[in-house]
N, C-alpha and C positions, 0 to 999 in steps of 0.2 A: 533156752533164753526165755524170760518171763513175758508173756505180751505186751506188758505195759513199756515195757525195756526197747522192744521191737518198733513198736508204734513211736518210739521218742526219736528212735535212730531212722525212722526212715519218715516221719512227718515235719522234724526239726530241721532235717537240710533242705526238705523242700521248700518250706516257709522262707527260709531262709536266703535261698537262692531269686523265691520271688520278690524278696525284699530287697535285693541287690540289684536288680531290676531286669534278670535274667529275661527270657522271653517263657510264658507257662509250658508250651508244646519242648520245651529247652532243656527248663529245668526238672520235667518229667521223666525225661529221655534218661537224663543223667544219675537221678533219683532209682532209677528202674534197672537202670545195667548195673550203677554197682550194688543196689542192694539185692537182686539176682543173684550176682556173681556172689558174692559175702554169704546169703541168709538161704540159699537154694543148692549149694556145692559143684559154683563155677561154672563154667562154659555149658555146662549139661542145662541147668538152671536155667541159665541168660536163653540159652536154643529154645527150650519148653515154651517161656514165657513170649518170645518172638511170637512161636508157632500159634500158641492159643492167640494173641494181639491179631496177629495177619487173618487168621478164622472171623473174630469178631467184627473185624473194617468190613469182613468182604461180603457182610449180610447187607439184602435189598431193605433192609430198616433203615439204613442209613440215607436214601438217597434222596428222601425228603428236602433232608438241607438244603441240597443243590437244590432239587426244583423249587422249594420257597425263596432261596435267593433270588433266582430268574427272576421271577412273579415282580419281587420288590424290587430289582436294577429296570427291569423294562417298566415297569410303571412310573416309576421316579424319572426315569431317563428321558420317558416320551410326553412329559406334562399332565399326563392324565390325572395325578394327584393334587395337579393346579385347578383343573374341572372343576374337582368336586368340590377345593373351595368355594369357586365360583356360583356352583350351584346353589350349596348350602349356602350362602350370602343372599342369596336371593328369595329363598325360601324364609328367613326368618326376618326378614323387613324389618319394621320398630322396636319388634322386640329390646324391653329392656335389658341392657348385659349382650345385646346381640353374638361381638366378636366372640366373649368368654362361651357360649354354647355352641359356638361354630368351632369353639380350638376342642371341645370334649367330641362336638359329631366328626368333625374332622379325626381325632384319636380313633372313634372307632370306626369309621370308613378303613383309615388310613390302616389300623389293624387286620385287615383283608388285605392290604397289598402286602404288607412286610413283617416281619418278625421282629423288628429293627427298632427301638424304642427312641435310642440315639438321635438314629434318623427320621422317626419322627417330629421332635426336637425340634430340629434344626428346620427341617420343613416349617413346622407349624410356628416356630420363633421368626424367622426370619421373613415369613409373608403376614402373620397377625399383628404382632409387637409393635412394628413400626407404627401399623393402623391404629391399635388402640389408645400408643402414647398420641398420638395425633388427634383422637376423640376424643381428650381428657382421661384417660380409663387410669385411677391409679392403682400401684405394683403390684398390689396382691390379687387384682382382676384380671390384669395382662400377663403375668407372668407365670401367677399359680395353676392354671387350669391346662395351661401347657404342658407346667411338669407334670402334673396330677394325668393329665389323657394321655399322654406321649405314651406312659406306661401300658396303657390296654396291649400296645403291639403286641405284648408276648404273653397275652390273657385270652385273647380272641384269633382263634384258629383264623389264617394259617401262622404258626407260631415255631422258627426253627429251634428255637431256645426249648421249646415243650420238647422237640422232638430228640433235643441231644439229651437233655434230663429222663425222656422215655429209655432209649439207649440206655445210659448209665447205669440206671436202675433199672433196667430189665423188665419194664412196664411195656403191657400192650398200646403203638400209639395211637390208632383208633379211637378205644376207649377215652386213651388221656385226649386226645383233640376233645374231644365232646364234653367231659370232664368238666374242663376247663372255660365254656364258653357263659354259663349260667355265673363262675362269680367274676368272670370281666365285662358283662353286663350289670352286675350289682354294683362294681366303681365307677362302672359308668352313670348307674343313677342318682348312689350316694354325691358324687361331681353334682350335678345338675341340682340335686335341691339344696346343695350349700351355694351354689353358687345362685338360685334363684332367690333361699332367703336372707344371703348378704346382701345382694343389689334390693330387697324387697327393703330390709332393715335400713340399712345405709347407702340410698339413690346415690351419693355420690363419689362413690369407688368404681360407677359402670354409667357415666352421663349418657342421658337419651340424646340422638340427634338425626334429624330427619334425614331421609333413605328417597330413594327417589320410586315412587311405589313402582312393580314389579306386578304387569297382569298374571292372569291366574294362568292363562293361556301360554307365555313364556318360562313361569313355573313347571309347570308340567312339561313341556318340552325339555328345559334343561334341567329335568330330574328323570325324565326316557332315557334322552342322549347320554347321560352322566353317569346317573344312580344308580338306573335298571343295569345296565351292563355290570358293574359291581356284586349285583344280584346272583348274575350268572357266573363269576368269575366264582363267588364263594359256594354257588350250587355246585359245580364242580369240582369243589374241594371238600365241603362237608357234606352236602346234598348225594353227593355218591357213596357215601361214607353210610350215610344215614341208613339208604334205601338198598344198602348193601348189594350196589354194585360194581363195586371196586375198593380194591383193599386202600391200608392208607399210603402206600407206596404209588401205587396206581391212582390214585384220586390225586397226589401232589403233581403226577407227569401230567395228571387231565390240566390241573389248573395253572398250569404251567404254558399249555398248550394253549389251552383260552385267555390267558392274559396276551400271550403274541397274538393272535387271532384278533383280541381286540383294537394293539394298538395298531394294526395293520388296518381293522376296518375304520380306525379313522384318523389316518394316514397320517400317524404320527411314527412311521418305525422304517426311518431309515436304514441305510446299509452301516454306517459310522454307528447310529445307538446300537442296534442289532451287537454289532460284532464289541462294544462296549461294554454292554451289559452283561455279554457272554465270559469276557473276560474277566470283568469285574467280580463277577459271583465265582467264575472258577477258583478267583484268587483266595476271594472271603471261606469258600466250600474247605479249601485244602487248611488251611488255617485252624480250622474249627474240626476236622478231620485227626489233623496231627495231633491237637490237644487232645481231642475225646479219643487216641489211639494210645494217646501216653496215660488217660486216662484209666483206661479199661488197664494195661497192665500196671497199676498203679494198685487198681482194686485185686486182680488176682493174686501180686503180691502180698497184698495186706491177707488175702485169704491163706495161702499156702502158709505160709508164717504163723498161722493160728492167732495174730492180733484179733482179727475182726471177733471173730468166737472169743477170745477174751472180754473186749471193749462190751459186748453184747451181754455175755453172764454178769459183768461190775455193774453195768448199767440198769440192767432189771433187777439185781440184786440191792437197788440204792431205797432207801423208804420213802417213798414217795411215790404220789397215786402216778398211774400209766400214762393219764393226758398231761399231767402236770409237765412231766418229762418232756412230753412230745411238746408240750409252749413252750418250753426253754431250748428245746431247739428250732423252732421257727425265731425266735425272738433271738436265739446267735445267728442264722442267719441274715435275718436284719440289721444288725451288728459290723458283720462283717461286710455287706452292701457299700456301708460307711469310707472303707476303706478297700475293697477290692473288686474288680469287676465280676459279674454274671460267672461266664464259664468257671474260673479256677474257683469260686464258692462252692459249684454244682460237683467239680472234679474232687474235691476235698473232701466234702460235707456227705455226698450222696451215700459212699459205698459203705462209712459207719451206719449214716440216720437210718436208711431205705431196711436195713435186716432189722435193728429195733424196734419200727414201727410194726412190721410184718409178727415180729415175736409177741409183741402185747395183743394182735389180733386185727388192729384197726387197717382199714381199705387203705393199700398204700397211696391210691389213688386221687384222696382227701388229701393226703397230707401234700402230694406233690401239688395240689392247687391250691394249697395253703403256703409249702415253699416258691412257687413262682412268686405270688402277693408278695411276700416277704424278700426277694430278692431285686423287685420291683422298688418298693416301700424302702430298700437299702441305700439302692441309689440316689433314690431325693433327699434322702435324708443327710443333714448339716454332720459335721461341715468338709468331709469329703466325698460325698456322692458323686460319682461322675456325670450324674443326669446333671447336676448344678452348673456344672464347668462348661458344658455343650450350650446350657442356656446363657452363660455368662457372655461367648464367645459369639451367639448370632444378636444378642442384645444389645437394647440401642446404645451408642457410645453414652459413658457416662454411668450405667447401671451398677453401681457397686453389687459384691459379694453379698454385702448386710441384707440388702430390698430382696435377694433373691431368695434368700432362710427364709425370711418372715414371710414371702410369699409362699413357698413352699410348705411353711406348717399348718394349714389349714386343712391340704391335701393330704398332709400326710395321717392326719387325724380320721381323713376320712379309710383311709389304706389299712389304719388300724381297728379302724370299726368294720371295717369286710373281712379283717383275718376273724375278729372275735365274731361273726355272723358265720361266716362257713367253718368257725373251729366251733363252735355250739352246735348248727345246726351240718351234717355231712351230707344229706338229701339232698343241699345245694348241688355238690358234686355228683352223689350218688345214683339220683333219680333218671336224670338223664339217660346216662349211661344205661341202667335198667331197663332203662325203655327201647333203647335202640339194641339193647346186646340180649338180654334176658329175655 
C-alpha cells in the first residue's frame, strides 16, 4: 500500500472521530487497534504494538507530569498564588498600567507553579479584571496582558506540556527545560514594552490612580515571605538541573517536595487540600498519560507502515528551502491552536514534523521552542482559541466575544515577533543549553 494511502486511512478516522467529539485518549485507542489489526496482520500486530506502548508509559521520563501537577494543585489549592499577587501589588505602587504589569509578572511567577496556561487564566482573570474595570482600565489593558502572560505557563519551566512534547518526540527533557526558558522570557519582555509604550502613547487605556504608598520596609518583607520562596521552589527544579545534580525526573520529585515543604511552612496545607490536590493531579496525570500512551502507538504505527519514511522523502523532495518548510509548519501549528487543544496538536503534528526537522539537520530542539510559541499563540488566537473562552467565562458580566479578539491581538503580534526572533536567531534556544550540557 502506498504511504500516502496509509496515512489517509489512519489520520482521516482519527480527525474525524475528534470531530465527533470523541474523547482524544478514545479515539486513539480505537484508531490504533484497528489499524494494527488491518496494516500489521492481526492479533500478532495489535500484541507487538500493546508491548512496545506498555515499554514506553513505564519510563521514569514520564513522571514529571505527576510531579508538576502536584507543584500546580498545592499551590493553587493553599492561596499561595494569591501572595504573590499581593506582593507584586505592592511592589509596583503608581506605576502607570500598574494592574497590566502585575497580570505579565504574575504570568511568570505563576509559570513556576504550573504548567497550566488555562489555569492561569482564570487566576489572573478573575482576581485582576474585576480591579482594572474598576480603575477605568479599557479592554485591551485588562484583558490583553492576561491572555498574552497566561501563556508563559508552558514557556518557563516547570512546564508539563514541554515534558509530554519531550516524550513524544524523544527529546532529552533536561535540555528541553532549559531550552525553553530564554524565549518565555523574551514574551515576557516583548509584554512589557507594548504594554509600557501603549499606556506611554495612549494614558487612557491604563488611568493612573493613587495606591496608598507601601514602605520599603513592608516591601521587602513581602517579597522574603512571598517571592524568595518561589526562588527556592524553581532552584529545585531547574537550579538542580543546571548544577547537574539531579536528573530531570529527580529535580521535578525535588520541586515537588519543596512546593509541600512550603505550603506546610506557612500553614496553609491542610489535611482536605493535601489529600485534594493529591487527587486532583492523579486524575489530570492519568488523563494526559492515556493520551500520550495512545499517542506513542499512534507514532509506531505510523512507523511500521512506512508512512512516516514516505511523508518524510515527499517532504524533502518538495522545492523549497529547509526553513521555509519548517515556518509552514509552525504556522500549521498555529492554525490548528485555532481550533484544537494543546495535547492532540502535539499527538498529531509531532511524530510527522520532529523526523523532518532532524533530516534537514536543524537542533530539534529550536524547533520544539518555536512549536510550544506556536501552540501557545494558537490558542489566543480568534476565533476559536480556547484561551478566549476561559477568559470569556471569568470576565466581568457583560464582556462580549468582540472586546476580547481585539484585546488579544496585540498580544498576539507580540507572539509572533518571538516566533520570528527565535526562528532567526536559534542561540536563543541553543546557547543555553551549551552552556549547561556541552
Amino acid at each position: 500500500m502506498d504511504w500516502w494511502l496509509t496515512l489517509l486511512l489512519l489520520m482521516g478516522p482519527l480527525l474525524l472521530l475528534m470531530m465527533l467529539g470523541m474523547p482524544v485518549a478514545f479515539a486513539f485507542l480505537v484508531v490504533n487497534l484497528v489499524g494494527a489489526y488491518v496494516l500489521l496482520g492481526g492479533m500478532s500486530g495489535v500484541e507487538q504494538l500493546v508491548i512496545n506502548t506498555t515499554g514506553a508509559l513505564t519510563s521514569f521520563t514520564l513522571v514529571p507530569i505527576a510531579m508538576f501537577m502536584i507543584m500546580g494543585e498545592v499551590m493553587f489549592r493553599s492561596g499561595i498564588a494569591n501572595d504573590l499577587l499581593d506582593t507584586l501589588d505592592k511592589w509596583f505602587g503608581k506605576l502607570r498600567g500598574r494592574l497590566a504589569f502585575m497580570a505579565v509578572g504574575g504570568g511568570v511567577l505563576f509559570s513556576t507553579l504550573t504548567g497550566n496556561s488555562m489555569g492561569s487564566i482564570a487566576l489572573l482573570g478573575s482576581s485582576l479584571v474585576p480591579e482594572m474595570e474598576k480603575r477605568g482600565y479599557k479592554k485591551p489593558m485588562s484583558l490583553g496582558p492576561i491572555l498574552g502572560s497566561a501563556g508563559l505557563a508552558i514557556m518557563i519551566p516547570p512546564s508539563s506540556l514541554a515534558v509530554v512534547l519531550g516524550v513524544v518526540a524523544e527529546l532529552p527533557i533536561g535540555r528541553l527545560l532549559i531550552a525553553i526558558i530564554l524565549p518565555g522570557l523574551l514574551m515576557a519582555v516583548l509584554y512589557t514594552v507594548y504594554i509600557l509604550g501603549r499606556c506611554t502613547l495612549q494614558p487612557e487605556v491604563a488611568p493612573s490612580f493613587d495606591v496608598a504608598p507601601t514602605p520599603m520596609r513592608v516591601k521587602l518583607e513581602a517579597g522574603v515571605r512571598n517571592i524568595l520562596p518561589i526562588g527556592i521552589i524553581v532552584f529545585a527544579v531547574v537550579g538542580v538541573i543546571f548544577l547537574g545534580l539531579a536528573t530531570p525526573t529527580e529535580a521535578a520529585a525535588s520541586g515537588a517536595v519543596a512546593t509541600v515543604l512550603l505550603a506546610l511552612g506557612k500553614r496553609r496545607l491542610s489535611l482536605d487540600i493535601f489529600k485534594n490536590s493529591m487527587f486532583e493531579s492523579a486524575a489530570i496525570s492519568v488523563m494526559v498519560l492515556l493520551i500520550v500512551a495512545g499517542a506513542i502507538a499512534f507514532t509506531q504505527l505510523l512507523s511500521f507502515t512506512g508512512a512516516t519514511f514516505g511523508l518524510m522523502d515527499a517532504v524533502l523532495g518538495l522545492p523549497f528551502g529547509d526553513k521555509t518548510i519548517v515556518l509552514a509548519m509552525v504556522l500549521t501549528v498555529v492554525v490548528l491552536g485555532m481550533f484544537m487543544g494543546p495535547l492532540p496538536i502535539m499527538m498529531i503534528t509531532l511524530p510527522i514534523f520532529v523526523p523532518v526537522v532532524e533530516q534537514f539537520g536543524f537542533d530539534p530542539l529550536w524547533f520544539a521552542a518555536l512549536f510550544l510559541i506556536a501552540i501557545e499563540t494558537g490558542s489566543t488566537s480568534p476565533p476559536l482559541g480556547a484561551a478566549l473562552f476561559v477568559m470569556k467565562a471569568v470576565a466581568p458580566q457583560g464582556t462580549g466575544m468582540g472586546s476580547i479578539y481585539k484585546a488579544a491581538v496585540p498580544f498576539l503580534v507580540c507572539d509572533f515577533l518571538a516566533i520570528a526572533i527565535v526562528f532567526a536567531f536559534p542561540a536563543i534556544v541553543t546557547w543555553p543549553v551549551g552552556l549547561m550540557f556541552d
